[in-house]
C-alpha positions in Angstrom: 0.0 0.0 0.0 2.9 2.4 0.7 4.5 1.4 -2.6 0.8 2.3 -4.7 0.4 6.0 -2.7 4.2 6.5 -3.3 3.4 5.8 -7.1 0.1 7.5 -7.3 1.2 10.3 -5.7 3.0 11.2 -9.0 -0.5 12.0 -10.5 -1.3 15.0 -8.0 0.2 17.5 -10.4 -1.8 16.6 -13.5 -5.4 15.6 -11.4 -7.1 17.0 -14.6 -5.8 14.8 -17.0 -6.1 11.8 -15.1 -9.6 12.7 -14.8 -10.2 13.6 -18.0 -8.6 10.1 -19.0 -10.9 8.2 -16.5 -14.2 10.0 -17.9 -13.2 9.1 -21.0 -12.5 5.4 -20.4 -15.9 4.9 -18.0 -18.0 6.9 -21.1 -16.4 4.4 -24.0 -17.1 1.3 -21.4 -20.6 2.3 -21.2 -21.3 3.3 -24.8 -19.8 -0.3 -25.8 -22.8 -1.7 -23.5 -25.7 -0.6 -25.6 -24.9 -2.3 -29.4 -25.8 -5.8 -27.9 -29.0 -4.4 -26.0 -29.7 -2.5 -29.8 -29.5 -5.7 -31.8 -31.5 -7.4 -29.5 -34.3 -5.2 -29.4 -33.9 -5.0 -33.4 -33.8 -9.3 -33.7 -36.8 -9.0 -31.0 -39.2 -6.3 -32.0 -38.9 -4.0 -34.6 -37.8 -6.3 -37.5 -40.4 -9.1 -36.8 -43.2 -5.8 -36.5 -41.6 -4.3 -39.5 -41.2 -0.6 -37.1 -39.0 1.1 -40.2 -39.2 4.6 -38.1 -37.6 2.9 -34.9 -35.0 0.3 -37.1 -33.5 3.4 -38.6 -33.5 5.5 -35.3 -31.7 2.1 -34.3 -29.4 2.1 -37.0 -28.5 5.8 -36.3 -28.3 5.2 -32.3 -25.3 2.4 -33.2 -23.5 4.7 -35.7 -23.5 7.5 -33.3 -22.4 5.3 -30.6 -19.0 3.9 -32.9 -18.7 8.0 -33.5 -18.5 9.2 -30.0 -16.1 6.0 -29.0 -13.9 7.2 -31.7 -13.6 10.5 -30.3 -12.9 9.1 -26.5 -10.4 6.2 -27.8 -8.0 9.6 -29.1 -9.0 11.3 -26.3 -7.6 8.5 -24.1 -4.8 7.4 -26.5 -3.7 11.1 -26.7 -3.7 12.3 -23.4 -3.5 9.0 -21.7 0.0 8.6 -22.9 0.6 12.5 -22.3 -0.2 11.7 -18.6 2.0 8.8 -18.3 5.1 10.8 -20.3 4.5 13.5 -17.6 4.6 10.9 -14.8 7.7 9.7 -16.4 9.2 13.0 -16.7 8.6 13.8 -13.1 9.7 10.2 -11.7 12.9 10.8 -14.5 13.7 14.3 -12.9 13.3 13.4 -9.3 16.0 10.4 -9.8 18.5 12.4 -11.5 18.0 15.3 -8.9 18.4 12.3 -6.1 21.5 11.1 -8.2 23.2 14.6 -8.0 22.8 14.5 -4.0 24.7 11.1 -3.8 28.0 11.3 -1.8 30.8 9.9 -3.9 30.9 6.8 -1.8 27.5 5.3 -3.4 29.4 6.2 -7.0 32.7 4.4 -6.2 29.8 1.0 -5.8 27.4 2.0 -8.1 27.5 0.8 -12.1 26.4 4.0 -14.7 25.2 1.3 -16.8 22.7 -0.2 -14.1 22.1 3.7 -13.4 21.6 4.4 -16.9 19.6 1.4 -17.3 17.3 2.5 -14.3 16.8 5.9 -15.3 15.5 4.9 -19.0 14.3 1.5 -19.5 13.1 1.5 -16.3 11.1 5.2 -16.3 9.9 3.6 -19.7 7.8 0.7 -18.6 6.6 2.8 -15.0 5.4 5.4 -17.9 3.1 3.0 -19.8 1.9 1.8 -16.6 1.0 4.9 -15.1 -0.9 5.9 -18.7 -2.6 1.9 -18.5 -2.8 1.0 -15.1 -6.1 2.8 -14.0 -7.4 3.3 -17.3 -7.6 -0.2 -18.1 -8.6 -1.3 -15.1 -11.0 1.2 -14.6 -12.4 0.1 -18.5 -12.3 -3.5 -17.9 -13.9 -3.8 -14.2 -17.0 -0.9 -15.6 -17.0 -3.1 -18.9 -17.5 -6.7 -17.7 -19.6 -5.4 -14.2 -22.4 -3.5 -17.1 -21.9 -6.5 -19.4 -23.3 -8.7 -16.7 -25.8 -6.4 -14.7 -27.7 -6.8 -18.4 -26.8 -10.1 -18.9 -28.8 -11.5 -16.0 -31.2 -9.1 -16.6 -31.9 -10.8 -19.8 -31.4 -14.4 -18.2 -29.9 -15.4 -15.0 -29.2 -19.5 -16.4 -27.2 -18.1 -19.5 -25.4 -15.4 -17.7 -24.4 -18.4 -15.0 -23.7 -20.3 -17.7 -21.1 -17.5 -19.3 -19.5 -17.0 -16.0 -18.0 -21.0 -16.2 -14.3 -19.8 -17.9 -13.9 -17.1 -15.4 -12.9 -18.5 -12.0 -10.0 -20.6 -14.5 -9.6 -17.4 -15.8 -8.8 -15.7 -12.1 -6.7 -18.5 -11.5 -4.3 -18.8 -14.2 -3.2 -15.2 -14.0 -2.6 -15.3 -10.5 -0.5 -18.5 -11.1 1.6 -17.0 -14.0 1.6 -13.1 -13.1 3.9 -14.1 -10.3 6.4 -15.7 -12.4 6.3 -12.9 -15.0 7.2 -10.6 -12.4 10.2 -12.7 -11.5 11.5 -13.1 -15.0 10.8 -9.2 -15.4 13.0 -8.4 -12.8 16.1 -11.1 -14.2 15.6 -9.4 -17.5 15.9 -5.7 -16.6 19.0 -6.6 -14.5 20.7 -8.6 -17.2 19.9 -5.6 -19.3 21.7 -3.6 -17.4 24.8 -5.9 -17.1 24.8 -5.6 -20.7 24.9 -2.0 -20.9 27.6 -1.8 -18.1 29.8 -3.8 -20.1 29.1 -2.1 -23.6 29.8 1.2 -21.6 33.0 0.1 -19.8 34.3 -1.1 -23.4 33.4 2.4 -25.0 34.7 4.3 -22.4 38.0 2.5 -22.4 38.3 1.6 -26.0 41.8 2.6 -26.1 43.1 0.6 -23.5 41.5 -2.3 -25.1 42.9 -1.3 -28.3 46.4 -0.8 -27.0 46.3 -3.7 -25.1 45.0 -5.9 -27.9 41.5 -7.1 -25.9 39.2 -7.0 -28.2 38.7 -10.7 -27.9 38.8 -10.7 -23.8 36.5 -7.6 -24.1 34.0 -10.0 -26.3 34.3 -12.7 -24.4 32.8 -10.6 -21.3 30.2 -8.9 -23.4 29.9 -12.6 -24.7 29.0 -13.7 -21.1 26.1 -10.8 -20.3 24.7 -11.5 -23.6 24.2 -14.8 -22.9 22.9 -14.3 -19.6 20.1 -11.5 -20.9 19.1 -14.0 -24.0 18.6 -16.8 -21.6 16.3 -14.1 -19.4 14.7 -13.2 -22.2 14.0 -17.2 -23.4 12.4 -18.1 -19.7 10.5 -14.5 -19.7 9.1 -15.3 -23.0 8.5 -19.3 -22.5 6.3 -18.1 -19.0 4.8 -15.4 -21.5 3.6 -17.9 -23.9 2.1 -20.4 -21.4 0.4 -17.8 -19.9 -1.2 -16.0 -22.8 -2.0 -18.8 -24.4 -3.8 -20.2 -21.2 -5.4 -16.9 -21.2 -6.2 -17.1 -24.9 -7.6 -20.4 -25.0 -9.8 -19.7 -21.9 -11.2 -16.5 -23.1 -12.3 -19.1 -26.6 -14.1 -20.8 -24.1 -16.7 -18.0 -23.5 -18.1 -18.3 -26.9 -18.2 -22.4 -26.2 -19.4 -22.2 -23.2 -22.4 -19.3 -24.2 -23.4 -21.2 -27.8 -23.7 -24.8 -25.9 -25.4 -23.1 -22.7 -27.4 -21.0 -25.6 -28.5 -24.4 -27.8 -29.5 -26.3 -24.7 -31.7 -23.2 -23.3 -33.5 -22.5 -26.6 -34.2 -26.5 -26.8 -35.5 -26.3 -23.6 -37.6 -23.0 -24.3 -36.5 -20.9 -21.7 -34.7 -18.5 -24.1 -34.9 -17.2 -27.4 -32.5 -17.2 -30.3 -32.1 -13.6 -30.0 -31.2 -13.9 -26.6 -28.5 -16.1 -27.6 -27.6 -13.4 -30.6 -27.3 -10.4 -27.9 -25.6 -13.0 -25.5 -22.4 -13.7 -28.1 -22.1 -10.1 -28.7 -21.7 -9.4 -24.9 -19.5 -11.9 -24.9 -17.3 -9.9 -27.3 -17.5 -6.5 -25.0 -16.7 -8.9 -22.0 -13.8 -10.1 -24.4 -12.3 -7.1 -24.8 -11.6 -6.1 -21.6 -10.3 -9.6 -20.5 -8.0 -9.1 -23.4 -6.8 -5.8 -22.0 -6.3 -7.5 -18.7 -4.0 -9.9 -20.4 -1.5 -7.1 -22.1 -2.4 -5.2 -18.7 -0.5 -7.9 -16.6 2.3 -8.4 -18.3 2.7 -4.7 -18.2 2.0 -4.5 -14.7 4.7 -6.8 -13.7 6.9 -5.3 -15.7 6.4 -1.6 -14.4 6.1 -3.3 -10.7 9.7 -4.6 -11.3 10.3 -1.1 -12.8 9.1 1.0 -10.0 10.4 -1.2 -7.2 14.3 -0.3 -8.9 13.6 3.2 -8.9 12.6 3.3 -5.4 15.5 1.4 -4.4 17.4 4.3 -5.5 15.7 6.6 -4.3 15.5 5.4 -0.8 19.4 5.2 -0.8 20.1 8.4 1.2 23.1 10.5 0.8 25.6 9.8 3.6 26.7 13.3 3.2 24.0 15.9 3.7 23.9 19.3 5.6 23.2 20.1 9.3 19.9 21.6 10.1 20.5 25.3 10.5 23.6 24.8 8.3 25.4 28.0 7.6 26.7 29.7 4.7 31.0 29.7 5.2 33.0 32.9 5.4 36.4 32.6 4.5 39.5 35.4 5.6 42.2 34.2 6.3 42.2 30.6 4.9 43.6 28.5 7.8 42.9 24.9 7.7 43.1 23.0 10.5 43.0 18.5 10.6 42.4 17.3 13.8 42.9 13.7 14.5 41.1 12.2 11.8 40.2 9.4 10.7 38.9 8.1 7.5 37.8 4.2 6.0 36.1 3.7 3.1 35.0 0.7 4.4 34.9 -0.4 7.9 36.2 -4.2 7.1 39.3 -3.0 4.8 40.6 -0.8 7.6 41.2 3.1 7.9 42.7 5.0 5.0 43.7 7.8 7.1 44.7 7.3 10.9 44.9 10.5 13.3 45.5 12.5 11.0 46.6 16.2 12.5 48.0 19.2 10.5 47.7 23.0 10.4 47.7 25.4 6.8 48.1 28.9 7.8 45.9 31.2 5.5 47.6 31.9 2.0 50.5 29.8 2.1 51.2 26.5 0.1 51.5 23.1 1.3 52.1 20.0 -0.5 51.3 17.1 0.7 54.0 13.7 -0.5 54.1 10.4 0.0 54.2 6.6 -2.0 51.2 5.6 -4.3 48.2 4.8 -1.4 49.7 6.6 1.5 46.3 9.0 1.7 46.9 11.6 -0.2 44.2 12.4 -2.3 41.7 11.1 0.4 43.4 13.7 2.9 42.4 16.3 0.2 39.1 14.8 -0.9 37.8 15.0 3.1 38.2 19.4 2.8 35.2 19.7 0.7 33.4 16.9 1.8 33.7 14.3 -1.2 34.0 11.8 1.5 33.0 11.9 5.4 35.5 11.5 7.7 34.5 9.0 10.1 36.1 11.4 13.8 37.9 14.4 14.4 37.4 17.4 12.4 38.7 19.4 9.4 38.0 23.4 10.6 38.5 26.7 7.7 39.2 29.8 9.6 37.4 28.0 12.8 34.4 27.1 11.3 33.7 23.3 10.9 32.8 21.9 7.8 30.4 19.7 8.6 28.3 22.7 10.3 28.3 24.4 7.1 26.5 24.0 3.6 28.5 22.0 1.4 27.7 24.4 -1.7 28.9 27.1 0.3 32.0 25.1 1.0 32.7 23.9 -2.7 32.1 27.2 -4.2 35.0 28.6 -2.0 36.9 25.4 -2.8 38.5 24.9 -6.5 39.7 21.3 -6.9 41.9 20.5 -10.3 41.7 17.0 -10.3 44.3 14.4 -11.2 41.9 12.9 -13.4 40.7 15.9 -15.5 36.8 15.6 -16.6 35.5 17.3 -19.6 32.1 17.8 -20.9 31.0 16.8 -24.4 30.7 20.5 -25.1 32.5 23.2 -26.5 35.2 25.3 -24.4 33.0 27.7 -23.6 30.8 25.7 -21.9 33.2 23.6 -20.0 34.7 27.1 -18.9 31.1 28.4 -17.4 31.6 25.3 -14.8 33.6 27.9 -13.3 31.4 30.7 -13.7 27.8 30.4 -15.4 27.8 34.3 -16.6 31.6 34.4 -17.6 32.0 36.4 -20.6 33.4 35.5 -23.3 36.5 38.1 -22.3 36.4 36.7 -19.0 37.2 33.3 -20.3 40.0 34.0 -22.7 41.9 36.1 -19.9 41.5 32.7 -17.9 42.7 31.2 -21.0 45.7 33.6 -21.0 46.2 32.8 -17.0 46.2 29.3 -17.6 48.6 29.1 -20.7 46.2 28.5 -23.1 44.8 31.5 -24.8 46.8 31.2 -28.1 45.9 27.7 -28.4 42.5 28.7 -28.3 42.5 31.5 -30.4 44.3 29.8 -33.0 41.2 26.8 -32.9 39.2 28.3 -36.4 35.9 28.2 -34.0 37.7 29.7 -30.9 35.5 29.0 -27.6 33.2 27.5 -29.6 35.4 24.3 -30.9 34.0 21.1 -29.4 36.5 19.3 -26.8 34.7 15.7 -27.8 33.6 13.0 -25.0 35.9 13.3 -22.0 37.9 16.2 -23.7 39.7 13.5 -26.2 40.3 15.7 -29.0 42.7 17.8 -26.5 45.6 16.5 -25.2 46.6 16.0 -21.7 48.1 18.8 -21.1 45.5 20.9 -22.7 42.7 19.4 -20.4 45.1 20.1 -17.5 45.1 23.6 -18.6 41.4 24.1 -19.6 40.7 23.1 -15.8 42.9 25.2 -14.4 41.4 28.4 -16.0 38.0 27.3 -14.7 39.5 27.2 -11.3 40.6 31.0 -12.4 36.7 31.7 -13.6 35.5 30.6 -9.9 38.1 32.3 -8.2 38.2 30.7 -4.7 40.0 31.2 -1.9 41.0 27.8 -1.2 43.2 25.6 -4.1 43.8 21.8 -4.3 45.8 20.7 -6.9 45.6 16.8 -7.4 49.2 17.6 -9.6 48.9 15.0 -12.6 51.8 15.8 -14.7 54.2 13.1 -14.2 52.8 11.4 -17.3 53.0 14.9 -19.3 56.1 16.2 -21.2 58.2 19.1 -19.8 56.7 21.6 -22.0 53.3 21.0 -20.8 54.5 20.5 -17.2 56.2 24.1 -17.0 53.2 25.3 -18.5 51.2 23.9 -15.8 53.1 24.5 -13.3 53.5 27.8 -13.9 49.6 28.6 -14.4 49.2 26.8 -11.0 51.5 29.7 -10.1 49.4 32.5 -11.0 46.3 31.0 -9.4 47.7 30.0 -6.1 49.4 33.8 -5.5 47.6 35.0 -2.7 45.6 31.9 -1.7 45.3 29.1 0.3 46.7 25.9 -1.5 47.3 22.5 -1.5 49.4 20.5 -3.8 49.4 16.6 -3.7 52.7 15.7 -5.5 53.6 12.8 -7.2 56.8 14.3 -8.5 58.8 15.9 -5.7 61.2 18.0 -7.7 58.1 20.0 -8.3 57.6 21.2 -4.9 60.7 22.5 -3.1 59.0 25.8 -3.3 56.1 24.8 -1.2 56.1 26.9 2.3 55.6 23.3 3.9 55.5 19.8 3.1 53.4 17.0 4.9 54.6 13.3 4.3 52.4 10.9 4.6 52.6 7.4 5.0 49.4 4.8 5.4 47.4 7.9 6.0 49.7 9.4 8.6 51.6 12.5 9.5 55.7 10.8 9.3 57.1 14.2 8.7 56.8 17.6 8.3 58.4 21.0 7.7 60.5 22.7 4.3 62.4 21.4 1.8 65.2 21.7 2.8 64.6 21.0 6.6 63.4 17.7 5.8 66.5 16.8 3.5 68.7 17.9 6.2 66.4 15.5 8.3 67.6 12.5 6.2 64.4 11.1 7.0 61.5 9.4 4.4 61.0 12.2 2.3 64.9 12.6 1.4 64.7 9.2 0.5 61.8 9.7 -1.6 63.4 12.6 -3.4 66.8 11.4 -4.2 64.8 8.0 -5.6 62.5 10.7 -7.8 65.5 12.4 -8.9 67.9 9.5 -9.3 
């Protein structure tokens, strides 16, 4: 019950349509009603009395009743399906809204293809419920329940008799709408195995390439394919037994009616018309019961459907913001760690482990140590990517977990190790740095961040088209392009995931000296994987399995002869 008002609380917004939908469907249901009860009358009375006047009033009356069901069937089919691509639209928003809240945690877990899968397929099928759901319900209960209120009113044995197939009818679909549901729910999740694995090979189509794994990278798909066509064999083989269990029981009715018929007209106790007006209820009842049979496969798939997209959405962000949350103020810039402590997961152990450091306000630190000693994590915890699990992380005094994270990112700018670009143009990966920027304002960031001549040289300029993940620039480029958005948003705060160990010297000077620019005057934090480019840092923290070994300048901890000297001389050996 909680599930159906969750799911028809979608259809508050658009009330109107949803009742136009269901005055439509109960008016066509009706109207369907009165052809039978016309013929009869016609076989009974007016032909046998030869009544021309009421045959052709007759006549008219069924014509004008096949007109006005025309005009409800669009109405329904129009804005039926507009109500359920509204629902859709809503349930499509709300998801991706939900999405954008998730802490990076649920991401690190989560598959895009199953999320991709969720947020389309998925939507699809809850869509063409939502349209079908109460209108064919609403059809085939007012349908059948009219049917028969003037089916025993014309003769209580025959409409007895016509009621035989139904309790088979009941009980087949309860038997087999259980198992479509189940094979629903393996399909849609094979589906989406098969779209993680399609996007994973996309995505990394040159490693495969390089690495020659096309075949391995087959093989896999190979494996999910197989999986989904062997869903989709049991979904279908369940399908056929049930529809044609359904189909061969609804072919029953007209048995059942024309041997209950024959034996009651031998007997007298009804006429032939009777039996004439009986078969074509029969074929309104028919109709309906037909529309119950596409109905339930629908319905299980849209259950299976909805049931995913609440999963999501009952997932809750592990990050979120303190009630009475306030906006951060930043002067000076002084960061303060206080003993803490970090785990992605509480069985693999803590990443970081008391961890306790000061950043006076405007000055650089850099933070060095071997691959998986902490050092991105220990950045990643400032602006809340991750929640540390004790102590506290404090900007000018002010906690970070007692203020609003947008408030926090916004006076944060992060250039990444991994640089992310948009499938857009410059320009519009630039305005992630400031929506209004001009287009001025971005080619002096351009110019900032060592890449305004590149730019300008591009025959469209702002306007040239990076391609997906920014693959028609190089790496140095993207490194660059980021770092002017960081000099769009202008923050106080700097962390610079440094990424340019794999880059040439050219591009790493240029880098470095962009980083340069930006950093002047502001609070900044470096995480190094190359220590020659550092010794100009006003501190550097070692770290080793998420703790503080050493501290202090570069040339103090040199003369310390300690872990980072060792580090160094192996970087520069």
């Amino acid at each position: 019950m909680s599930q159906l008002k969750r799911f028809f609380s979608y259809y508050k917004p658009y009330r109107g349509l949803f009742v136009l939908d269901m005055v439509a469907a109960t008016a066509s249901s009706l109207l369907s009603i009165f052809f039978p009860a016309l013929t009869r009358e016609l076989l009974k009375t007016w032909i046998p009395e030869g009544m021309w006047t009421q045959i052709i009033t007759c006549f008219a009356m069924m014509f004008s009743v096949y007109v006005i069901q025309s005009m409800l069937s669009y109405i329904r089919i129009k804005w039926g399906h507009f109500l359920g691509v509204y629902v859709e639209n809503d349930m499509r928003r709300d998801m991706f809204n939900h999405l954008q809240k998730m802490s990076f945690g649920y991401f690190d877990t989560a598959k895009t293809g199953h999320l991709m899968s969720r947020i389309t397929n998925d939507l699809f099928q809850i869509a063409e419920v939502a349209h079908h759901c109460p209108e064919d319900c609403l059809i085939s209960v007012a349908t059948i329940l009219g049917a028969y209120i003037v089916m025993f009113n014309y003769s209580v044995p025959m409409a007895l008799i016509s009621l035989i197939p139904m309790p088979f009818l009941v009980t087949w679909g309860i038997v087999f709408g259980g198992k479509q549901k189940q094979t629903s729910r393996d399909v849609r999740r094979h589906v989406a195995d098969v779209n993680a694995n399609v996007e994973n090979s996309i995505q990394g189509i040159r490693e495969v390439k390089s690495f020659t794994s096309e075949e391995f990278q087959g093989s896999r798909f190979n494996d999910s394919n197989e999986d989904l066509k062997q869903s989709r064999r049991h979904q279908y083989s369940v399908m056929a037994a049930y529809g044609t269990g359904m189909n061969f029981l609804r072919n029953m009715y007209y048995f059942t009616t024309v041997v209950g018929g024959a034996i009651l007209i031998y007997k007298g106790l009804i006429q032939s018309y009777d039996l004439v007006a009986f078969l074509l209820y029969v074929s309104v009842v028919l109709e309906p019961i037909d529309r119950l049979i596409n109905f339930v496969e629908q319905l299980n798939q849209g259950t299976a459907a909805f049931e995913r997209f609440t999963e999501i959405m009952d997932i809750q962000p592990t990050i979120n913001d303190k009630p009475g949350a306030e906006e951060l103020k930043v002067s000076a810039g002084d960061i303060r760690y206080d003993h803490v402590r970090f785990a992605y997961d509480s069985k693999e152990g803590e990443v970081i482990g008391d961890l306790s450091f000061d950043i006076p306000g405007g000055s650089s630190v850099a933070i060095v140590g071997e691959s998986g000693a902490g050092k991105t994590t220990t950045a990643s915890l400032l602006p809340r990517f991750y929640e540390m699990d004790s102590g506290s992380i404090t900007i000018d005094g002010q906690d970070i977990r007692d203020v609003t994270q947008a408030s926090l990112r916004h006076n944060i700018g992060f250039v990444q190790q991994d640089v992310f670009l948009f499938d857009a143009d410059i320009r519009e990966n630039l305005r992630y740095g400031k929506p209004d920027a001009t287009d001025d304002e971005m080619l002096a960031a351009l110019d900032a961040a060592n890449l305004g001549d590149f730019v300008r040289s591009l025959p469209d300029g702002l306007s040239t088209m990076v391609g997906e993940h920014g693959t028609r620039l190089s790496g140095g480029q993207k490194q660059r392009l980021s770092i002017a958005r960081v000099f769009l948003k202008n923050p106080p705060i700097l962390i610079f995931d440094e990424a340019t160990s794999s880059l040439d010297n050219e591009s790493e000077k240029l880098i470095q000296d962009a980083f340069a620019k930006l950093s002047k005057g502001r609070t900044s934090i470096v995480i190094a994987h190359r220590l020659t480019t550092v010794k100009d840092a006003d501190k550097i923290i070692v770290l080793e399995k998420g703790h503080v070994i050493e501290s202090g300048s570069h040339d103090e901890l040199l003369a310390a002869n300690g872990h980072y000297a060792h580090l160094y001389r192996r970087d520069f050996d």
